[in-house]
C-alpha positions as CSV (number, residue, x, y, z in Angstrom):
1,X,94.3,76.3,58.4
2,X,96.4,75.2,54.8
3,X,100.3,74.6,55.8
4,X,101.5,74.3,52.2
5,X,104.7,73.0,50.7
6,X,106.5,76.4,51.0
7,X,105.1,77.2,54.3
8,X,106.6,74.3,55.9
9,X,109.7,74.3,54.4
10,X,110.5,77.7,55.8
11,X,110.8,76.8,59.0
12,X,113.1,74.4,58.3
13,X,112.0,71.5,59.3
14,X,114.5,68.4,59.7
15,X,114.9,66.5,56.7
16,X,112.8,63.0,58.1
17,X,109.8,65.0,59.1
18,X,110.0,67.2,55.9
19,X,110.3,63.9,53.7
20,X,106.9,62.8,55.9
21,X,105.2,65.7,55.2
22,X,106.0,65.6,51.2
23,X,104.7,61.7,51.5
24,X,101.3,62.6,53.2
25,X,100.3,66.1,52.1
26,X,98.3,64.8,49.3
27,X,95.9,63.1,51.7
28,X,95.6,66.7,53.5
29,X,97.1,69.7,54.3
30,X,94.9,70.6,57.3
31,X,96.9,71.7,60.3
32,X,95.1,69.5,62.7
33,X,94.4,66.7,60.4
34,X,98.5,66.9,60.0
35,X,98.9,67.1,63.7
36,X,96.3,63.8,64.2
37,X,98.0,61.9,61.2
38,X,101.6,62.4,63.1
39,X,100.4,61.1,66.3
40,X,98.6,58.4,64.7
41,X,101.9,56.9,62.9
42,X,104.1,57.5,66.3
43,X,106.0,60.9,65.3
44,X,104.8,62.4,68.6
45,X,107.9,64.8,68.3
46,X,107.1,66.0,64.9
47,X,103.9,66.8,66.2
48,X,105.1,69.2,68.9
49,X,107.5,70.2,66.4
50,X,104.8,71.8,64.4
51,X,102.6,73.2,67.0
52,X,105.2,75.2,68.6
53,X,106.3,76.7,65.0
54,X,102.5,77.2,64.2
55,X,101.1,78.1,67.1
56,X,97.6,77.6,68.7
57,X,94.2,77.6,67.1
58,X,90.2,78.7,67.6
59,X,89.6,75.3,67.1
60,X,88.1,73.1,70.1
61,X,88.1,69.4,70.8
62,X,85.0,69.0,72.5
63,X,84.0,65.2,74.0
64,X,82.4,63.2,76.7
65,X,86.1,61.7,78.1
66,X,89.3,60.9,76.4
67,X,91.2,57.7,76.2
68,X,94.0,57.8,73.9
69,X,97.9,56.6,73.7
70,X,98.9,60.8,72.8
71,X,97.2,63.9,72.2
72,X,98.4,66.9,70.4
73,X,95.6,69.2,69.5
74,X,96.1,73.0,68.3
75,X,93.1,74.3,70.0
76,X,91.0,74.2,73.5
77,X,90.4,70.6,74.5
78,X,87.0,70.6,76.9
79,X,85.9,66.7,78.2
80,X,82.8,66.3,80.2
81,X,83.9,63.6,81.6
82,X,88.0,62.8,82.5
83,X,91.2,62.6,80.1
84,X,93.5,59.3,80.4
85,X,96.3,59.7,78.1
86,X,99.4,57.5,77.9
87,X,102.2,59.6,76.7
88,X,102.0,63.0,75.9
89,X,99.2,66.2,76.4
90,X,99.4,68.7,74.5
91,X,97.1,71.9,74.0
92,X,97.9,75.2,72.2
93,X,95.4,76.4,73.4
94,X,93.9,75.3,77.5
95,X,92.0,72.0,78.6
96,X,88.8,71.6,80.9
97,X,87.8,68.4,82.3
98,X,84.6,67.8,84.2
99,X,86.6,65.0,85.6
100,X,90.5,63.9,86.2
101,X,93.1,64.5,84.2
102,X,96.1,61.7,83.5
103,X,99.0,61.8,81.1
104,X,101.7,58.9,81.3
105,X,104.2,61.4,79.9
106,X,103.4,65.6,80.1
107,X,101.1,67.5,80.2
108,X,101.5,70.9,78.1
109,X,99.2,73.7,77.9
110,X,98.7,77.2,76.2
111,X,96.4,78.6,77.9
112,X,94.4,77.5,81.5
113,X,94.1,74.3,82.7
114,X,91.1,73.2,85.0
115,X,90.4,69.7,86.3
116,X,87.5,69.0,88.3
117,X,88.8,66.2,89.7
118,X,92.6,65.2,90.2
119,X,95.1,65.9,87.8
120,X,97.8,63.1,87.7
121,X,101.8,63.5,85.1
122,X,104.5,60.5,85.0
123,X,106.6,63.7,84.3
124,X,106.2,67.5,83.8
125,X,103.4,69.7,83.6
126,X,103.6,73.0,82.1
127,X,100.5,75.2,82.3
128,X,100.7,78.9,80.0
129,X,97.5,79.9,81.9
130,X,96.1,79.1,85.8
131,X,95.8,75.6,86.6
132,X,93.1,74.8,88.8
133,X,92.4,71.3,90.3
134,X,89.5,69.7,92.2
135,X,91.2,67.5,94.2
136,X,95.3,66.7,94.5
137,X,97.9,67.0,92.0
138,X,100.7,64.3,91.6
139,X,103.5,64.9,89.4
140,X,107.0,62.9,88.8
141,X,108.4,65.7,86.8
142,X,108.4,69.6,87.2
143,X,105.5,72.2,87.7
144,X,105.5,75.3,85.5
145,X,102.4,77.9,85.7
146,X,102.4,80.9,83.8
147,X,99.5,82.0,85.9
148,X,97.6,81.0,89.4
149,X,97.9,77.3,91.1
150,X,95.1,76.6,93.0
151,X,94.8,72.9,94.5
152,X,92.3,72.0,96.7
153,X,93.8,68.7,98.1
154,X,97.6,67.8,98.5
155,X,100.6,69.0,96.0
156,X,103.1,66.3,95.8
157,X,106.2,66.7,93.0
158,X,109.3,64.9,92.3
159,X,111.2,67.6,91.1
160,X,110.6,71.8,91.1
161,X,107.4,73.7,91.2
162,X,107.3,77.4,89.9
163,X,103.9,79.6,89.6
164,X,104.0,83.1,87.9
165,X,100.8,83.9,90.4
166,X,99.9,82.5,93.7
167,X,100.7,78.8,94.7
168,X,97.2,77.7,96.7
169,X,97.0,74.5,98.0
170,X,94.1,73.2,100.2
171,X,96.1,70.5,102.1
172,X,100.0,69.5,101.9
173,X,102.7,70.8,99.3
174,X,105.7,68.4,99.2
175,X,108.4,68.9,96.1
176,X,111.8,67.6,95.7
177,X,112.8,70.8,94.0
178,X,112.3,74.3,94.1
179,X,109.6,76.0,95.4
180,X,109.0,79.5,93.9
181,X,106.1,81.4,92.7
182,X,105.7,85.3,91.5
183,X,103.1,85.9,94.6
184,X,102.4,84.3,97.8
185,X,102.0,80.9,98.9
186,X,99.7,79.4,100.9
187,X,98.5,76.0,102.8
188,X,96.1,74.3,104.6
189,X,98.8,71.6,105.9
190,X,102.3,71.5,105.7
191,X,104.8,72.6,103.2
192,X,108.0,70.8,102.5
193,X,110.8,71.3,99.9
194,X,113.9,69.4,99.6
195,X,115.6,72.4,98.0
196,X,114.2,75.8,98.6
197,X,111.3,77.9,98.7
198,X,110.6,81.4,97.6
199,X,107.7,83.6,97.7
200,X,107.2,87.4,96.0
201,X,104.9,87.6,98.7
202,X,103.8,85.9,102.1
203,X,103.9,82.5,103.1
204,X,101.7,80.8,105.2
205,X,101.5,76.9,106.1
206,X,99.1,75.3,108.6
207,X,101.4,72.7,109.3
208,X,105.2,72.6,109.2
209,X,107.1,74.9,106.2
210,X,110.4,73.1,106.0
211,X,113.1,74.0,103.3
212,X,116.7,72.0,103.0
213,X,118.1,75.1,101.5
214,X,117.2,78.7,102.0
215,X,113.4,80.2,103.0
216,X,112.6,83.8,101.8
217,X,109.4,85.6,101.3
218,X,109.4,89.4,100.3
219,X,106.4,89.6,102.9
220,X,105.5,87.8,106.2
221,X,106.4,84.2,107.1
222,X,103.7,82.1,109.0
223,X,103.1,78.4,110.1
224,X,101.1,76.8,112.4
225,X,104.2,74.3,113.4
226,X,107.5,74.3,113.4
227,X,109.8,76.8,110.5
228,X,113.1,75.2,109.6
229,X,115.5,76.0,106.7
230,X,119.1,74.1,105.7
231,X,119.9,77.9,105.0
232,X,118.9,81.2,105.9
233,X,115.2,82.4,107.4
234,X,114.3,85.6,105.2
235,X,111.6,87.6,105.2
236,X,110.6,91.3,104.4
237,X,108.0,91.3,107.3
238,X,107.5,88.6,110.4
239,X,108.1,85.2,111.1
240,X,105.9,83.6,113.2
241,X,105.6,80.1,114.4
242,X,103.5,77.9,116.3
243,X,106.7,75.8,117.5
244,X,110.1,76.6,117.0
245,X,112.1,78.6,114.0
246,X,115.5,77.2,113.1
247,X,117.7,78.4,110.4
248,X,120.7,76.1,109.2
249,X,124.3,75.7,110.9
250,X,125.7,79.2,110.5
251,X,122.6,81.2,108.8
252,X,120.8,83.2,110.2
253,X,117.1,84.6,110.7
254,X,116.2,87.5,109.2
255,X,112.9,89.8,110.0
256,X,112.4,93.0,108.5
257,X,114.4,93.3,105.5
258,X,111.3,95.3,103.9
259,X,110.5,96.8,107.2
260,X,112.1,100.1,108.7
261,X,113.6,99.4,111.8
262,X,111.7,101.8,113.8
263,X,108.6,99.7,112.8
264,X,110.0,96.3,113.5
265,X,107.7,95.8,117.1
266,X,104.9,96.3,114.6
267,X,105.4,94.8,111.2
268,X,108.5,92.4,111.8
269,X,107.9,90.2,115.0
270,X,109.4,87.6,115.1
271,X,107.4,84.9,117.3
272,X,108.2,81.6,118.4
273,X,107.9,78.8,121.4
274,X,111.6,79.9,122.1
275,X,113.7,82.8,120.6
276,X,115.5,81.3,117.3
277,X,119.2,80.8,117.3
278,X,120.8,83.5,114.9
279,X,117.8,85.5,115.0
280,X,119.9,88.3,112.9
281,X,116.7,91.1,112.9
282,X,113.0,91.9,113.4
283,X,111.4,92.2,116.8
284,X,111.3,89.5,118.9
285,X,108.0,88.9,120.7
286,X,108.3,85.8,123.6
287,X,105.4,83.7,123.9
């Protein structure tokens, strides 16, 4: 694809990155070739200037692995091997890697993003698509999926996660931020947020599910150890432990917010090693 003179200029550009263009565009007017020249010379915000005003491509970058200090590529990115990038990922369109996946910067998809191996951001990832990864996913800044998250290994982020779809994670999920994602959540281990969680749908943990703020699923709760929230216990079904359930000084737990009462010994049981302080509603079934 041609960006010419007039095309650029209307949409308005700032006046540095329109002078660059007017400087270059004799050597090439090809969108990618423009994209690869900005990155070249440093003008990495330029770059992601003009993919989010033109939008993704057909196009695909296709290679054996990936070593570079930024990448900003209009299309589908697919590497045999694994991608090691320094500053910042970018795809308009998704990325495949038969390996890992590194960026010292972000990471910034389009479309899907699949990793066979791990998939590792000094800052924030955000995925248009699913993001699948072979083993764990490390991340300093936020996760934002505008599909499925499915990790097979351990989640670990320093700030918010947020999934569109279902949040799978083989092992542990631990964030500093939010959790919250449009369907259910689910874990092999534990699950631990320093803020809150949220959940469309159910939530299970095989290990501890621990939120500083409030817990809430618009299903069933479930973990294999202990439930604890800084806030309020919520769920539209049951909540069921393996140890203990304990809501925050002064909140409550609540079962059966989606359930009619009448059907509370059924669908809203609330189980536990001992009955919950400020169990507010469901059924409480002893041990």
């Amino acid at each position: 694809m041609e960006l010419t003179q007039n095309f650029v200029k209307a949409k308005r550009p700032c006046a540095d990155g329109y002078r660059w263009y007017i400087r270059n565009r004799h050597s090439g007017t090809d969108y990618q070739h423009l994209l690869d020249s900005l990155v070249r010379e440093g003008r990495i915000g330029d770059a992601v200037w003009l993919l989010d005003n033109f939008g993704p491509t057909d196009a695909v970058l296709d290679a054996d692995d990936i070593e570079a200090d930024a990448l900003v590529f209009a299309g589908t990115i697919v590497v045999r091997g694994g991608i090691h990038v320094d500053g910042v990922l970018r795809a308009g369109q998704g990325i495949r890697a038969g390996g890992g996946v590194r960026a010292g910067e972000s990471i910034t998809t389009g479309g899907d993003l699949e990793a066979k191996a791990g998939l590792y951001c000094d800052g924030a990832v955000h995925v248009g698509g699913d993001l699948r990864v072979g083993w764990g996913l490390t991340a300093t800044g936020a996760v934002h999926c505008g599909g499925l998250v499915r990790v097979h290994r351990d989640l670990h982020c320093d700030a918010g996660i947020d999934a569109a779809a279902d949040l799978l994670i083989g092992e542990a999920l631990a964030a500093r931020g939010n959790v919250r994602c449009g369907k259910g959540l689910r874990a092999g281990g534990e699950v631990i947020s320093e803020a809150g969680i949220v959940s469309a749908n159910g939530i299970f943990a095989g290990g501890d599910l621990c939120a500083d703020t409030h817990l809430e699923a618009g299903w069933g709760i479930r973990a294999g150890g202990d439930i604890e929230a800084g806030g309020a216990i919520r769920a539209g079904e049951g909540v069921e432990a393996g140890g203990t359930i304990v809501a925050g000084p002064g909140y409550g737990v609540y079962a059966g917010l989606a359930v009619r009462m009448a059907d509370w010994p059924v669908s809203a049981r609330v189980h536990a090693l001992a009955r919950p302080d400020g169990l507010v509603s469901g059924h409480w079934g002893a041990p």
